[in-house]
N, CA, C and O atoms as a GROMACS GRO file, in nm:
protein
  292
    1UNK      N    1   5.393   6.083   8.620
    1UNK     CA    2   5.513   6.047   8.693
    1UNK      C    3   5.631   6.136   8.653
    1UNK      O    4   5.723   6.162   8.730
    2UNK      N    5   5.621   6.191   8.501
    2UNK     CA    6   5.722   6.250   8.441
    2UNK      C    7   5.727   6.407   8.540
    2UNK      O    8   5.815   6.484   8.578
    3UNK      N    9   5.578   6.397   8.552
    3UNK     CA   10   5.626   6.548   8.588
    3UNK      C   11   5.671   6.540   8.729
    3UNK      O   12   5.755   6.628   8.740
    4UNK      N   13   5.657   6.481   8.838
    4UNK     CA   14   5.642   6.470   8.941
    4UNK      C   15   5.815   6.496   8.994
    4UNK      O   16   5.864   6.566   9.083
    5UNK      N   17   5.872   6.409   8.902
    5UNK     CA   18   5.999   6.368   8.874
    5UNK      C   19   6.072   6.474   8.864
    5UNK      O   20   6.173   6.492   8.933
    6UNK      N   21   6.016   6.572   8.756
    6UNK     CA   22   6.065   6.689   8.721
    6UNK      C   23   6.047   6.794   8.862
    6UNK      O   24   6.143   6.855   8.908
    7UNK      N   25   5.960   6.801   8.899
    7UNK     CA   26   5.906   6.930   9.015
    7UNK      C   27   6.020   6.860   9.070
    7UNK      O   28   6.116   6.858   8.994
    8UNK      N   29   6.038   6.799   9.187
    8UNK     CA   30   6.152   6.728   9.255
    8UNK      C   31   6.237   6.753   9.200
    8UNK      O   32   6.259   6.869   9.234
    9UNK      N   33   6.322   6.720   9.120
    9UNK     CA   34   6.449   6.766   9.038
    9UNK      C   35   6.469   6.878   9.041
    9UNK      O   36   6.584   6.914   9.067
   10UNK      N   37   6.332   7.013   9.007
   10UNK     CA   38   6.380   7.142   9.041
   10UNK      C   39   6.376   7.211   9.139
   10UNK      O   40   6.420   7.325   9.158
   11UNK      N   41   6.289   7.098   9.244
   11UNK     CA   42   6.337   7.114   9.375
   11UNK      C   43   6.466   7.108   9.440
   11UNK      O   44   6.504   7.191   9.522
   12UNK      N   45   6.518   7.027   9.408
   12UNK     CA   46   6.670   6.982   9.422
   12UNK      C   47   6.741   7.093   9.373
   12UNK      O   48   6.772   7.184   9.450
   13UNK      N   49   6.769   7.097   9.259
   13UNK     CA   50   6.811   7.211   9.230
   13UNK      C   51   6.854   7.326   9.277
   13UNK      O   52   6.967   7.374   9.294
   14UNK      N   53   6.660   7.394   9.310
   14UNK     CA   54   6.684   7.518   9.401
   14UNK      C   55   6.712   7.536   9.519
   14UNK      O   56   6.721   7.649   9.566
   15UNK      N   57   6.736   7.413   9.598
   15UNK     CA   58   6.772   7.393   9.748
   15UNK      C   59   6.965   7.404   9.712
   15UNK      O   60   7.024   7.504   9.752
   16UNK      N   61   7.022   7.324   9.657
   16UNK     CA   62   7.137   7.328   9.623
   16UNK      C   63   7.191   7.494   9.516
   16UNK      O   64   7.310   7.524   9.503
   17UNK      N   65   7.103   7.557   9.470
   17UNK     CA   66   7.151   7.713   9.487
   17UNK      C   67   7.150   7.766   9.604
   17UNK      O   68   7.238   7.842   9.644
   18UNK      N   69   7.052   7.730   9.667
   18UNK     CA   70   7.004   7.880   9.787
   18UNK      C   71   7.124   7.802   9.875
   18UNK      O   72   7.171   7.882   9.956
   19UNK      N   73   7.179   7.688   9.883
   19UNK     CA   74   7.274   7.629  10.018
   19UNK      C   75   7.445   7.651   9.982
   19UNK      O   76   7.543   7.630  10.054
   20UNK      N   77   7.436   7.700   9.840
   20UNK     CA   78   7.561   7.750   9.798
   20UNK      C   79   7.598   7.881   9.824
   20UNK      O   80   7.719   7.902   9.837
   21UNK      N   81   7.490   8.011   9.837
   21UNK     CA   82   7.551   8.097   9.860
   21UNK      C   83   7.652   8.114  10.008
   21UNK      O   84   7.652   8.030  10.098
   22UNK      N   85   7.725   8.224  10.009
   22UNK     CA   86   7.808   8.270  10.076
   22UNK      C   87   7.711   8.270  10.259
   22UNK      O   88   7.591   8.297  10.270
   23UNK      N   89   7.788   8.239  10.355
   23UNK     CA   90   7.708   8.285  10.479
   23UNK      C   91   7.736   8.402  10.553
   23UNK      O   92   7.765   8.489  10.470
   24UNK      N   93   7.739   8.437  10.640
   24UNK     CA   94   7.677   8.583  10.690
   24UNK      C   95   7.865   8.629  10.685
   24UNK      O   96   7.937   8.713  10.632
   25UNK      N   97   7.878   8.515  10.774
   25UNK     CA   98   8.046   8.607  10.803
   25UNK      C   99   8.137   8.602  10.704
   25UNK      O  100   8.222   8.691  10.708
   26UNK      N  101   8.146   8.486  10.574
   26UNK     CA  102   8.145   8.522  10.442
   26UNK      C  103   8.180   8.667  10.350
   26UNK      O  104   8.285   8.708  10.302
   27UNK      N  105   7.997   8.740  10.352
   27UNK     CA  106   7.988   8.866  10.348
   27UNK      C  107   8.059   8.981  10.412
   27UNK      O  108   8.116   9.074  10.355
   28UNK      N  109   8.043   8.954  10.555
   28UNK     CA  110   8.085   9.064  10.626
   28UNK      C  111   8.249   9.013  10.573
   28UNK      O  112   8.314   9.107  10.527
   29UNK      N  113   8.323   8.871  10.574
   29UNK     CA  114   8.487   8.909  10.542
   29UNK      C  115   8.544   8.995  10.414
   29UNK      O  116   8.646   9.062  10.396
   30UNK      N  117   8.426   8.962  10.331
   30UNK     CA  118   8.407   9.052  10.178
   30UNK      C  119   8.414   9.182  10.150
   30UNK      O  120   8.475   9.251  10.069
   31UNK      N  121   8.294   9.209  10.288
   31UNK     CA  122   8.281   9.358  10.309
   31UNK      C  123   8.399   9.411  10.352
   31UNK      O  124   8.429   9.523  10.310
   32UNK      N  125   8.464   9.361  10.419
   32UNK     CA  126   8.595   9.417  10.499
   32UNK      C  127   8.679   9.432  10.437
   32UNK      O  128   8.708   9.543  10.392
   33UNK      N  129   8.751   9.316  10.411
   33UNK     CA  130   8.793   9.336  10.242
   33UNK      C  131   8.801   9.426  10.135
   33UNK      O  132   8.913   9.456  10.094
   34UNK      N  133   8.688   9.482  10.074
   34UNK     CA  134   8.616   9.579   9.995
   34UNK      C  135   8.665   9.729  10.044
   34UNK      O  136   8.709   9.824   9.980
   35UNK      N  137   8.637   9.708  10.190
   35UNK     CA  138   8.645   9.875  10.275
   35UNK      C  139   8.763   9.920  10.249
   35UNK      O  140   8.792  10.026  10.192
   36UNK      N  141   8.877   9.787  10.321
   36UNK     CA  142   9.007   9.814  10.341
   36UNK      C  143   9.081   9.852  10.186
   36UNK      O  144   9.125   9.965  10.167
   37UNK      N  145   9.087   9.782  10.117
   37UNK     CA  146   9.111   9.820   9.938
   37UNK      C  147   9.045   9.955   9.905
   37UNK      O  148   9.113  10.038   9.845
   38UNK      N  149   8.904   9.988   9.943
   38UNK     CA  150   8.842  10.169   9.897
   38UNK      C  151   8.967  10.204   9.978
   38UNK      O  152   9.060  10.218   9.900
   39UNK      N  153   9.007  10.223  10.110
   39UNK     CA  154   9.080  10.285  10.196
   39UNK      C  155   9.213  10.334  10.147
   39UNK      O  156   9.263  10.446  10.148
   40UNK      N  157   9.268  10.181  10.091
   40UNK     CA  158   9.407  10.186  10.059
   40UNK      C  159   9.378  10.284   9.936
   40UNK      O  160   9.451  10.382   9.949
   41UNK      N  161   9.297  10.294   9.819
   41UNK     CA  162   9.321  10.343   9.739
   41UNK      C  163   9.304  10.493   9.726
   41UNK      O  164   9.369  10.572   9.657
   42UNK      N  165   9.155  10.524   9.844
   42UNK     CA  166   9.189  10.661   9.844
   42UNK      C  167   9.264  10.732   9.909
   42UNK      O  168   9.245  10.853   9.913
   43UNK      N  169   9.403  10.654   9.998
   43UNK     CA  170   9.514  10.744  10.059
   43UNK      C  171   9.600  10.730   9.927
   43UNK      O  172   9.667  10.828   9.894
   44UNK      N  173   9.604  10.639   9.863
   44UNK     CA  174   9.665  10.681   9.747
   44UNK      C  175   9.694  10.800   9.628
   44UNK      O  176   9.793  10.863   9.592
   45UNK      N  177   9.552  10.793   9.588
   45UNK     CA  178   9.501  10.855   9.522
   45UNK      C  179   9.499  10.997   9.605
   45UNK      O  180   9.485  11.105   9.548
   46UNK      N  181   9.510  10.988   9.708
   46UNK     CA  182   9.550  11.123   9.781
   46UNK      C  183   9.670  11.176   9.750
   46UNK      O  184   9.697  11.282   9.693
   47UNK      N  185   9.751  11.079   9.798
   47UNK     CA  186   9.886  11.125   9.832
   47UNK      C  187   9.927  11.161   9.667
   47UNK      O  188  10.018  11.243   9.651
   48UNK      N  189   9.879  11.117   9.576
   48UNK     CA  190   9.906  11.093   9.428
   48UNK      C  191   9.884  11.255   9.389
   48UNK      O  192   9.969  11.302   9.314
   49UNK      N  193   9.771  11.346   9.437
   49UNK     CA  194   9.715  11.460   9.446
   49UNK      C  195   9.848  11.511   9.507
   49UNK      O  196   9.942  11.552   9.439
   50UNK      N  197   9.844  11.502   9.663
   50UNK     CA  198   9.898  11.593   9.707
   50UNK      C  199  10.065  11.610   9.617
   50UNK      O  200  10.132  11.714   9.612
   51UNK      N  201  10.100  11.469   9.550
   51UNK     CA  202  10.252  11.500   9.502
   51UNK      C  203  10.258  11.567   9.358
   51UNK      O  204  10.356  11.615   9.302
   52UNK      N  205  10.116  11.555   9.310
   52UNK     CA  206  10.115  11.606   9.166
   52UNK      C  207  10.085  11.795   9.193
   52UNK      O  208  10.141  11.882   9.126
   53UNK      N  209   9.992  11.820   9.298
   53UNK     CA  210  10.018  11.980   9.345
   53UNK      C  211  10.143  12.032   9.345
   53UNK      O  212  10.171  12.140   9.294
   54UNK      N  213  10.242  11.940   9.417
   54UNK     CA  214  10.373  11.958   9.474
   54UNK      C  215  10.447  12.024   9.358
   54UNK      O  216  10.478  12.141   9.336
   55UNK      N  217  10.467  11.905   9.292
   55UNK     CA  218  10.510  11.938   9.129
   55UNK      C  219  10.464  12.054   9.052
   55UNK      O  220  10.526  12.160   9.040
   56UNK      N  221  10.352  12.025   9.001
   56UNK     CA  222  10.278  12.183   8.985
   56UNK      C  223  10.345  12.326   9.055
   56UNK      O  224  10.375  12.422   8.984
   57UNK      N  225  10.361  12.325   9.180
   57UNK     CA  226  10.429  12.399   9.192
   57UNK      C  227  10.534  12.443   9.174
   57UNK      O  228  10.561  12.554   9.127
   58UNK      N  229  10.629  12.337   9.222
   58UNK     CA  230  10.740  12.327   9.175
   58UNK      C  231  10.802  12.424   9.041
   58UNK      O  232  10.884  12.516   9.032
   59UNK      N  233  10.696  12.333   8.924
   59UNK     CA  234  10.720  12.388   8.799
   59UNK      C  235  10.645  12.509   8.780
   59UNK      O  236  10.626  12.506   8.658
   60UNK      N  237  10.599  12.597   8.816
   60UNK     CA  238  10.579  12.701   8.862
   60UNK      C  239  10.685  12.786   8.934
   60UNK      O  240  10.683  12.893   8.874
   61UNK      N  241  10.756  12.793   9.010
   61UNK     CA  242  10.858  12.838   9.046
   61UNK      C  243  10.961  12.853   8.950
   61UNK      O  244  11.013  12.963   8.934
   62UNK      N  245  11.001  12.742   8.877
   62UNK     CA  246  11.079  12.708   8.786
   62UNK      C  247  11.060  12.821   8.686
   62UNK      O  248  11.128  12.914   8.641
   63UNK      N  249  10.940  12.772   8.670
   63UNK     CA  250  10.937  12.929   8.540
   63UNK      C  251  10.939  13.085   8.563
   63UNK      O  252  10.982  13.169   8.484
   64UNK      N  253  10.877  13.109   8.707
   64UNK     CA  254  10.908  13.235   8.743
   64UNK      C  255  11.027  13.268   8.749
   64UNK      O  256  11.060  13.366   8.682
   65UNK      N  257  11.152  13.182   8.850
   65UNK     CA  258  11.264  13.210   8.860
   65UNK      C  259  11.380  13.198   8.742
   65UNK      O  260  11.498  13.219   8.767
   66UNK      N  261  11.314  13.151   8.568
   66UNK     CA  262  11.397  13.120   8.509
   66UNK      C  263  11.356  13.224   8.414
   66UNK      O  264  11.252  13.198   8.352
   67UNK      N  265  11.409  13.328   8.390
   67UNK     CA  266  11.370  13.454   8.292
   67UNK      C  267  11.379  13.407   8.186
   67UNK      O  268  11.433  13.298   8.167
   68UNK      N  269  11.320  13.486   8.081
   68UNK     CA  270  11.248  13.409   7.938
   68UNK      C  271  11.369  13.478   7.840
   68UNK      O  272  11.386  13.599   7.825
   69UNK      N  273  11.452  13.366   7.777
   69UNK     CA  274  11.556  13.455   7.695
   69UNK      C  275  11.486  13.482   7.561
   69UNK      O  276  11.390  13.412   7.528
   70UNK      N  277  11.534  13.585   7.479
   70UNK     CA  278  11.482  13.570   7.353
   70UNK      C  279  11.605  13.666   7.300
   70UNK      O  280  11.644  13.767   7.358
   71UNK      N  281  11.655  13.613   7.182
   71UNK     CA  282  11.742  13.606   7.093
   71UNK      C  283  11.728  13.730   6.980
   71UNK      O  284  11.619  13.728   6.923
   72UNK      N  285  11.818  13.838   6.939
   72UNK     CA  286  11.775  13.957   6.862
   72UNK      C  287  11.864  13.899   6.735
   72UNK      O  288  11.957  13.818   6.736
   73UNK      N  289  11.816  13.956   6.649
   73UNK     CA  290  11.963  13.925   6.556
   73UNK      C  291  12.009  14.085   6.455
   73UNK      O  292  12.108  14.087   6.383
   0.00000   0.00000   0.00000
């Protein structure tokens, strides 16, 4: 009886995991979710590039146009 009891119980169980997961449109709102955040971050991470080139240059200019003093004594 003990065991019988038991099989059932982990029957129960595994019906109440498999009825907890997430359902289809769930996923797909997740997925969307997921896409839109990669998205946002790699225009970021772009624009983050394109302003750190910017600079780079920038300071590049800077040094060409600023002649190198050096001091005699």
């Amino acid at each position: 009886m003990k065991k019988v009891l038991s099989v059932i119980a982990i029957a129960a169980l595994s019906a109440s995991f498999v009825a907890c997961g997430p359902s289809a449109e769930e996923q797909a709102a997740a997925q969307a979710k997921a896409d839109s955040l990669a998205n946002a971050m790699k225009e970021a991470f772009s624009t983050l590039a394109v302003d750190t080139a910017a600079a780079a240059v920038v300071d590049t200019a800077a040094a060409v146009a600023t002649p190198a003093t050096t001091e005699t004594k």
